[in-house]
ZAKOL-691808 format. One record per residue (C-alpha): residue number from 1; x, y, z; residue in three letters. Coordinates in steps of 0.2 Angstrom, whole numbers, padded with zeros to 4 digits. Layout:
REM ZAKOL-691808
nr:NUM, xx:X, yy:Y, zz:Z, rest:ala
...
REM end
This chain:
REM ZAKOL-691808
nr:1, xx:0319, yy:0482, zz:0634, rest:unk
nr:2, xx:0337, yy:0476, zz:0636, rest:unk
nr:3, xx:0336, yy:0489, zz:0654, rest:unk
nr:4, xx:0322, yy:0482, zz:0660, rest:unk
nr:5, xx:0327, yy:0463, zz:0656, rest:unk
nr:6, xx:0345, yy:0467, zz:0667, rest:unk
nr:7, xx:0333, yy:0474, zz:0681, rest:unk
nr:8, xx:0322, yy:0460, zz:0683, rest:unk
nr:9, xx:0329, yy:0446, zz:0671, rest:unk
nr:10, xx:0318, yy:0431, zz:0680, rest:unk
nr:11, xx:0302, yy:0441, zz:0673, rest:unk
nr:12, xx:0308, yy:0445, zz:0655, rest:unk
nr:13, xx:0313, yy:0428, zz:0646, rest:unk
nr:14, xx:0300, yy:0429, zz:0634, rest:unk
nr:15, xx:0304, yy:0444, zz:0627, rest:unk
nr:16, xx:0324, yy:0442, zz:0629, rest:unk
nr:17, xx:0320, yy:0426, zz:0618, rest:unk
nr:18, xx:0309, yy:0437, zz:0604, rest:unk
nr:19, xx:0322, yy:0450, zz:0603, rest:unk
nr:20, xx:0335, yy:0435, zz:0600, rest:unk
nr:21, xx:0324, yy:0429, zz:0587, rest:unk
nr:22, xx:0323, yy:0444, zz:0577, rest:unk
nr:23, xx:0340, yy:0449, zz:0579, rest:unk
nr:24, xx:0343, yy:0434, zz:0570, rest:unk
nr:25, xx:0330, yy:0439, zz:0557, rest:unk
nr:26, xx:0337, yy:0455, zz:0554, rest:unk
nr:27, xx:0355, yy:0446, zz:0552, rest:unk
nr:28, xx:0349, yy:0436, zz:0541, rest:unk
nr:29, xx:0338, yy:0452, zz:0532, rest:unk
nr:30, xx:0356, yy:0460, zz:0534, rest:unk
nr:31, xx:0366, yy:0446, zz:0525, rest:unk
nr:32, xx:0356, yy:0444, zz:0511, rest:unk
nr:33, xx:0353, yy:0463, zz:0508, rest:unk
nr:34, xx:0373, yy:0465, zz:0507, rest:unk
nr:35, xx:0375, yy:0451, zz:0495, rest:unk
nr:36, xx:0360, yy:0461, zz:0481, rest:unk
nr:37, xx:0370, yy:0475, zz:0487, rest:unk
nr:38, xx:0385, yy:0469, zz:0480, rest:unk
nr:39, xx:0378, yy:0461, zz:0466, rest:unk
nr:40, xx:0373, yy:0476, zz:0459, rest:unk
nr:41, xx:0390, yy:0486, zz:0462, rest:unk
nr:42, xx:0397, yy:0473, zz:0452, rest:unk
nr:43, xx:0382, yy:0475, zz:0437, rest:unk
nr:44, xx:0386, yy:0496, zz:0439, rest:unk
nr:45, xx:0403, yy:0493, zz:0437, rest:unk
nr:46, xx:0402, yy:0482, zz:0421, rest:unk
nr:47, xx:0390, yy:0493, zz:0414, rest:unk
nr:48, xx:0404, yy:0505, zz:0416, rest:unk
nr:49, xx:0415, yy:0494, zz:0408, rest:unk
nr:50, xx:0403, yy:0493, zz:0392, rest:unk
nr:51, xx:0402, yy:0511, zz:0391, rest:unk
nr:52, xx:0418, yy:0512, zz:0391, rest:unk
nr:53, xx:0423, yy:0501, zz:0377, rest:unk
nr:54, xx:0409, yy:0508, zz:0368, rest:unk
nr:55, xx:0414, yy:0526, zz:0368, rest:unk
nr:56, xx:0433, yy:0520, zz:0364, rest:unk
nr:57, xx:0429, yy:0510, zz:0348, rest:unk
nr:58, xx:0416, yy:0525, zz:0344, rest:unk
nr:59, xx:0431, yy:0538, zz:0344, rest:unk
nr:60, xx:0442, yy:0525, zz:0335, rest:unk
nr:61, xx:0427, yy:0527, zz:0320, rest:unk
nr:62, xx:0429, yy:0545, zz:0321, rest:unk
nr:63, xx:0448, yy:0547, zz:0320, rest:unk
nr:64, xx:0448, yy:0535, zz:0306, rest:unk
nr:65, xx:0432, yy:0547, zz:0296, rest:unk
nr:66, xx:0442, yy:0562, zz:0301, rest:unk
nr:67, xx:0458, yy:0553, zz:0292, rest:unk
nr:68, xx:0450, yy:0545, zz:0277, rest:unk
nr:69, xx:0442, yy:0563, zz:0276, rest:unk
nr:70, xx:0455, yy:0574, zz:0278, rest:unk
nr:71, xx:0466, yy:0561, zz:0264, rest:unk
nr:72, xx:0450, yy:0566, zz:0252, rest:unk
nr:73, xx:0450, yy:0581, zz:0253, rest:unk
nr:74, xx:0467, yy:0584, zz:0250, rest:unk
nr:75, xx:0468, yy:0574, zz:0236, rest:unk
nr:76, xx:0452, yy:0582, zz:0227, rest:unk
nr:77, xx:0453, yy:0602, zz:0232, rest:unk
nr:78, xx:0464, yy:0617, zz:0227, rest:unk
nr:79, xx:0478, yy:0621, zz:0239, rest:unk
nr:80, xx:0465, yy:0637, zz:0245, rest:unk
nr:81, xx:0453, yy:0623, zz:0248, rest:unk
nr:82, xx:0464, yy:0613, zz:0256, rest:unk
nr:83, xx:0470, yy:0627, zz:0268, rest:unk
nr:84, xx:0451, yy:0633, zz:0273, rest:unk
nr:85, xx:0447, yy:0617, zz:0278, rest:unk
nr:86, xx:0462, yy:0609, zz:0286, rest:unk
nr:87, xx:0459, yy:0620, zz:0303, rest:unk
nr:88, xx:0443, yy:0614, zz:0307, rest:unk
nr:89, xx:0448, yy:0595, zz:0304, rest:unk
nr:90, xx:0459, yy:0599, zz:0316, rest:unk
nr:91, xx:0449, yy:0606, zz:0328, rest:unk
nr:92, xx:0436, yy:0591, zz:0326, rest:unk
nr:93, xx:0454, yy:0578, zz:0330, rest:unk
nr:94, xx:0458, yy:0589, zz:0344, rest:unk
nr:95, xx:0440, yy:0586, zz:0353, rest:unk
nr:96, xx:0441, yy:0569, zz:0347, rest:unk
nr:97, xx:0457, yy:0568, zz:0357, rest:unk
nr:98, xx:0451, yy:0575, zz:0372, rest:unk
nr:99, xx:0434, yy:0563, zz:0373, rest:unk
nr:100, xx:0446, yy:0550, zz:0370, rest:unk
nr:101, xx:0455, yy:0557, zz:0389, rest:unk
nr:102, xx:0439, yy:0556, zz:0395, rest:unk
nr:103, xx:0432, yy:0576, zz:0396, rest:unk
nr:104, xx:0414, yy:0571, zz:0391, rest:unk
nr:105, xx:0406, yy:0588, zz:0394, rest:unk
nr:106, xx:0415, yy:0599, zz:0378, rest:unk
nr:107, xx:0407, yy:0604, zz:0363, rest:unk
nr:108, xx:0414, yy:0610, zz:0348, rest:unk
nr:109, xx:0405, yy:0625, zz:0340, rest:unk
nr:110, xx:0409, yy:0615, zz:0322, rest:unk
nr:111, xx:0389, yy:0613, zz:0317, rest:unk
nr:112, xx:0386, yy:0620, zz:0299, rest:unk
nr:113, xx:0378, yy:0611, zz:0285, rest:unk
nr:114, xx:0393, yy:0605, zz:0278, rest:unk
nr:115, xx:0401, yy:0587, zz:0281, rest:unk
nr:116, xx:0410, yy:0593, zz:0294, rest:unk
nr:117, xx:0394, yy:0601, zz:0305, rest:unk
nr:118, xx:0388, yy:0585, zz:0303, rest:unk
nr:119, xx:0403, yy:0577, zz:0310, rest:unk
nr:120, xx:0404, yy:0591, zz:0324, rest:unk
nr:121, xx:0385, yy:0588, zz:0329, rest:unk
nr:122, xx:0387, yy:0571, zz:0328, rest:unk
nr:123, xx:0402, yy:0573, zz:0341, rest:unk
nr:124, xx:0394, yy:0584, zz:0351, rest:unk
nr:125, xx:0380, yy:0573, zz:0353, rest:unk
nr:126, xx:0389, yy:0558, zz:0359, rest:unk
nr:127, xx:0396, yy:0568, zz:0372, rest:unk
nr:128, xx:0382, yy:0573, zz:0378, rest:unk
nr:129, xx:0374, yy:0556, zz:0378, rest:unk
nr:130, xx:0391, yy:0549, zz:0388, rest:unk
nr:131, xx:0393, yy:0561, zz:0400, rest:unk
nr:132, xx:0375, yy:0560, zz:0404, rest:unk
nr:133, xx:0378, yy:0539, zz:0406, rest:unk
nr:134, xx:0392, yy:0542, zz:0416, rest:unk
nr:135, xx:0383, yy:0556, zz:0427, rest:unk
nr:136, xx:0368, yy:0543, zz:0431, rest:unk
nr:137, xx:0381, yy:0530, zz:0435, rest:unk
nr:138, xx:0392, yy:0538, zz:0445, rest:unk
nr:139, xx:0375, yy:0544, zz:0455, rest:unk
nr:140, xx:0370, yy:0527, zz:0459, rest:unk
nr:141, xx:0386, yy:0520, zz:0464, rest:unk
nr:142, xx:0388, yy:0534, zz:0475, rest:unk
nr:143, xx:0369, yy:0528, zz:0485, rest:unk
nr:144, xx:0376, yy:0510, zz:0483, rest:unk
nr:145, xx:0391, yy:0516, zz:0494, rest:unk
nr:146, xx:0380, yy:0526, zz:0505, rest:unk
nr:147, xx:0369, yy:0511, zz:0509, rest:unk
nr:148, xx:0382, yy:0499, zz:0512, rest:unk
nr:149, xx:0390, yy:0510, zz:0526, rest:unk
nr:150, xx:0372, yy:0513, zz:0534, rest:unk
nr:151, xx:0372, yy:0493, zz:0533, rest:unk
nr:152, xx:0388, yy:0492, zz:0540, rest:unk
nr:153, xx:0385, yy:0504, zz:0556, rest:unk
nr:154, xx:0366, yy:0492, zz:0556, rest:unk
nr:155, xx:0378, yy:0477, zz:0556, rest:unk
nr:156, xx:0390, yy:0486, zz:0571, rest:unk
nr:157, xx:0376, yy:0489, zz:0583, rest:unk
nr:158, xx:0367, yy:0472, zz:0581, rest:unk
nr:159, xx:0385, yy:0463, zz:0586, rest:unk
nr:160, xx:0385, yy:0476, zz:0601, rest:unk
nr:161, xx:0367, yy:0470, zz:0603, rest:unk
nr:162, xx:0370, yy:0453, zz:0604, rest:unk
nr:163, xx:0385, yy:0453, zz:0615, rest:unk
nr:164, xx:0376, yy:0461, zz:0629, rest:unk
nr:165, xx:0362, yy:0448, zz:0625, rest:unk
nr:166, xx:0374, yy:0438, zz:0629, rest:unk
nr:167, xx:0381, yy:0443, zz:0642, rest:unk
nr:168, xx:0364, yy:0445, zz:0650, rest:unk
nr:169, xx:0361, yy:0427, zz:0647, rest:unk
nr:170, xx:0375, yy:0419, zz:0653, rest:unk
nr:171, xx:0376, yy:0428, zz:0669, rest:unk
nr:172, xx:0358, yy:0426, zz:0673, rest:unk
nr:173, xx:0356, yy:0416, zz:0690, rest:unk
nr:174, xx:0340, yy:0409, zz:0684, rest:unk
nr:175, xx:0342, yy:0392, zz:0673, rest:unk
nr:176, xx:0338, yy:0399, zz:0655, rest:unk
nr:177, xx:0333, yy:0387, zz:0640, rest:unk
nr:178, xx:0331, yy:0393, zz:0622, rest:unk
nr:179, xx:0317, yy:0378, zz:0614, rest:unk
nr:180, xx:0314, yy:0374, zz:0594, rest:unk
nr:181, xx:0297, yy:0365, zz:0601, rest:unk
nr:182, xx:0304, yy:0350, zz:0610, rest:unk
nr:183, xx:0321, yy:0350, zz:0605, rest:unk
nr:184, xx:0336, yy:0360, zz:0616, rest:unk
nr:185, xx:0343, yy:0374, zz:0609, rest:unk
nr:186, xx:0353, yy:0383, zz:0621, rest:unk
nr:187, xx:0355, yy:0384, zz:0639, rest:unk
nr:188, xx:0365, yy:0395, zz:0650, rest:unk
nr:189, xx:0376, yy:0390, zz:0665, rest:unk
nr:190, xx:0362, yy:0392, zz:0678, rest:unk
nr:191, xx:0353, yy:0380, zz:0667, rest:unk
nr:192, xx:0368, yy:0368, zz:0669, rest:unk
nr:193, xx:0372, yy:0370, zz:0688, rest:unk
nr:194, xx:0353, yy:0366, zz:0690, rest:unk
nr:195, xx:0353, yy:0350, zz:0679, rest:unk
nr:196, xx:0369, yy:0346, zz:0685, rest:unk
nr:197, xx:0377, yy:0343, zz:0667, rest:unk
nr:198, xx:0394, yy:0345, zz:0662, rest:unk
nr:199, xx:0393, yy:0353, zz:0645, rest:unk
nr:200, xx:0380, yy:0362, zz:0634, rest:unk
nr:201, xx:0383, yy:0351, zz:0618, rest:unk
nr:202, xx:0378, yy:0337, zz:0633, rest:unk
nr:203, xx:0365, yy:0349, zz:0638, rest:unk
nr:204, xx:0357, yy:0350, zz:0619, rest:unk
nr:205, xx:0356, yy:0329, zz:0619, rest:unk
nr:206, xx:0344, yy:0329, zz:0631, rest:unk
nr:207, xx:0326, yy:0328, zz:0629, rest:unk
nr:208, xx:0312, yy:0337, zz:0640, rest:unk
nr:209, xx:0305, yy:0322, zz:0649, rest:unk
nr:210, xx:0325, yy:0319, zz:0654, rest:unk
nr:211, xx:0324, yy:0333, zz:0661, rest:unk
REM end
């Protein structure tokens, strides 16, 4: 359409005005759309930050139950006691640990009957339900990003659009006006040599009987 407006640009004004019209449209479509975009990077991100805290002051729970446990214990059982079960305490405080730096995806293979499977499945769960909230998460910022560049690149080839709209316009030889029913809204300087104003802010003042 743009071709065929530069080859004969005294038979296309109609449609040089519709496609300015919905450029305009789509830049406003284009505006708004980037502004939800944003709006819900900023959501996923503190969503993110919840998880976050959440998953720190559920550790913080756990290192304290493995410490009031361990104290227990120690107090109450035989040294033989003692000895059988301090490994796996630690084993439990090392994957604490190592949820705490943020590997979300281990499991410890602590699952008996006893208190301490239950602790263990009880770990092993929460990291499974964290690293599959941080998995979804990290896939929907990740199609947020992609759509904001596709916007981006829409956003580049309107301006290219428009500037050769604009180029178009103001080098047309014929007098060009843009109305809003009776009321000027653009002219270009063909429209200006043929009315004989100085100015298009002068040009917009005018009404249609004036002219």
């Amino acid at each position: 359409k743009v071709s065929a407006i530069e080859l004969q640009p005294d038979k296309n004004i109609d449609t040089y005005t519709n496609l300015l019209s919905r450029k305009q449209k789509l830049g406003e479509t284009l505006s708004n759309t980037e502004s939800e975009i944003t709006q819900q990077i900023q959501a996923i991100d503190r969503r993110l930050e919840k998880y976050i805290v959440r998953k720190d002051l559920s550790l913080e729970r756990l290192r304290w139950i493995s410490v009031l446990s361990i104290i227990f214990i120690t107090l109450i059982l035989t040294n033989h006691l003692v000895s059988s079960f301090t490994k796996p305490f630690k084993r439990l405080i090392a994957h604490i640990n190592l949820l705490a730096a943020g590997q979300l995806n281990i499991q410890t293979d602590i699952t008996g009957k006893d208190e301490l499977g239950q602790l263990g499945r009880l770990l092993n769960s929460m990291s499974r339900q964290l690293d599959r909230a941080f998995d979804e998460l990290k896939i929907e910022r990740d199609t947020l990003a992609t759509t904001v560049e596709q916007l981006k690149r829409t956003q580049l080839d309107l301006q290219q659009t428009e500037t050769r709209y604009n180029r178009l316009f103001e080098t047309s030889a014929d007098a060009i006006l843009i109305l809003n029913g009776e009321k000027i809204m653009q002219c270009n300087r063909a429209a200006l040599q043929l009315f004989n104003v100085d100015t298009i802010d002068a040009f917009k003042k005018l009404q249609l009987s004036d002219l």
